[in-house]
C-alpha positions as CSV (number, residue, x, y, z in Angstrom):
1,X,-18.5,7.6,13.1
2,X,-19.3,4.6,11.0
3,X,-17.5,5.9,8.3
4,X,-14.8,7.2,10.1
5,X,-14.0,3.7,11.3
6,X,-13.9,2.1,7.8
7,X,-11.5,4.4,6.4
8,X,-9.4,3.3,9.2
9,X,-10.0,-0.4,8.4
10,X,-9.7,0.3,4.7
11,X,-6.1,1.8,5.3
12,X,-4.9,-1.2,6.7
13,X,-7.2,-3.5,4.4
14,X,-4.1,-5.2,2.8
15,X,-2.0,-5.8,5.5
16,X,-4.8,-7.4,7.1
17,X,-5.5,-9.9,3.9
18,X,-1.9,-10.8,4.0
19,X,-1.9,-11.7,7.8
20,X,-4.7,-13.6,7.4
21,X,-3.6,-15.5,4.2
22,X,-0.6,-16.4,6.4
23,X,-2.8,-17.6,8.7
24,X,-4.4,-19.6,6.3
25,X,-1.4,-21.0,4.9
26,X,0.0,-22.5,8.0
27,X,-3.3,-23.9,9.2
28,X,-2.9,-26.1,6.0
29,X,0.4,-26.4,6.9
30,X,-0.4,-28.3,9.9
31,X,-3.5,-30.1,8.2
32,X,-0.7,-32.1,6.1
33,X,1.6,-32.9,9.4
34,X,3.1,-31.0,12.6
35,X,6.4,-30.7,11.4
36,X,5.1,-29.0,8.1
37,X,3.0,-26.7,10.4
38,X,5.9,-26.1,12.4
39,X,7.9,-25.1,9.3
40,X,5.3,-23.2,7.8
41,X,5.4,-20.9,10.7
42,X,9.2,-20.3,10.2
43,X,8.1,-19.3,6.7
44,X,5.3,-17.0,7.7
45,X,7.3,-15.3,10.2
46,X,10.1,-14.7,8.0
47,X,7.8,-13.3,5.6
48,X,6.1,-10.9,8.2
49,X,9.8,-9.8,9.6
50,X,11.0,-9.2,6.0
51,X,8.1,-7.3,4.8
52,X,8.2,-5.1,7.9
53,X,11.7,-4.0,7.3
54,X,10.8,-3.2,3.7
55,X,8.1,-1.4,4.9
56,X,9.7,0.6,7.9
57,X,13.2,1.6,5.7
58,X,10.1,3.3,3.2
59,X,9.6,6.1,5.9
């Protein structure tokens, strides 16, 4: 069962670094000023959007 669940996790391992080095990013974002963070959200979306498309015209 155990392992079961980690193959799951291990499928999605990189999507799950990305998301979370977005996360990340805009954190710092708003750590320099609000209107950086606020920006830095625009970028991380755009990112996330982008890279889903890529990823759903694959299949």
């Amino acid at each position: 069962m155990i392992k079961d669940i980690f193959t799951s996790i291990w499928k999605y391992f990189d999507i799950i670094c990305f998301l979370i080095a977005i996360l990340f990013a805009v954190w710092g974002c708003f750590l320099l000023s609000f209107a950086v963070g606020i920006f830095g959200i625009a970028v991380g979306l755009i990112l996330v959007g982008y890279l889903s498309e890529k990823i759903a015209s694959l299949q």
